[in-house]
C-alpha positions in Angstrom: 57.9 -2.0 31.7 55.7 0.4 29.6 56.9 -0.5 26.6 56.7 -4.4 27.2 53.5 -4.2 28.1 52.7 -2.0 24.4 54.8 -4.3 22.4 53.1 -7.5 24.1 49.1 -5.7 23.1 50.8 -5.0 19.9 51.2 -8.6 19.2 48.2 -10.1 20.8 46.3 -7.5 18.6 48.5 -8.8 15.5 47.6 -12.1 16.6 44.1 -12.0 17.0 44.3 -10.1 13.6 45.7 -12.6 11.4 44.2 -15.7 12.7 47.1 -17.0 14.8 45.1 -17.4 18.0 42.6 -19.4 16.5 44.2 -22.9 16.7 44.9 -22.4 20.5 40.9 -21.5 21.2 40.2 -24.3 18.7 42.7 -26.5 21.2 41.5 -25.2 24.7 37.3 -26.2 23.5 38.0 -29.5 22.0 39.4 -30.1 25.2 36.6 -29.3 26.7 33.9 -30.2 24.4 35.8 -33.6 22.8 38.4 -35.0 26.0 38.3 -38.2 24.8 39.1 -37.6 20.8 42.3 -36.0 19.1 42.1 -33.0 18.3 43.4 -31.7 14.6 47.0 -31.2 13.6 47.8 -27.8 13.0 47.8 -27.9 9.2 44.2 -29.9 9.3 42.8 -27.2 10.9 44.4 -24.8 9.1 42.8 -26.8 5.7 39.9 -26.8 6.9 39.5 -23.1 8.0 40.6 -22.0 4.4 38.6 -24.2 2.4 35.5 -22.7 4.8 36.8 -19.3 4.7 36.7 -20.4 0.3 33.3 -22.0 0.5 32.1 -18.3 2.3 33.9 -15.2 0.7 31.8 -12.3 2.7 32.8 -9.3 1.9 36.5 -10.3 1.1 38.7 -8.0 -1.2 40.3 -11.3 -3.4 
């Protein structure tokens, strides 16, 4: 049980780390915010959070 419940915050913390999480939340307020319009595919969201993630390098390494 111990060790399900580590490997489970091991990959919600991977998760939240490299982004993957961020199409669900992007899902669960367009539902919210937009009922009556589709939300993006997958890969359009994806796109799109690149090319801003491009347009605004931070403090980024690369």
């Amino acid at each position: 049980m111990r060790l399900a419940r580590a490997l489970g915050g091991v990959r919600w913390y991977l998760s939240e780390l490299t982004g993957e999480n961020q199409y669900a939340r992007y899902l669960r307020r367009h539902s919210v915010t937009h009922p009556q319009a589709a939300p993006l595919s997958r890969r359009e969201f994806e796109r799109q959070r690149v090319d801003r993630a491009d347009n605004r390098p931070g403090s980024r390494c690369c």
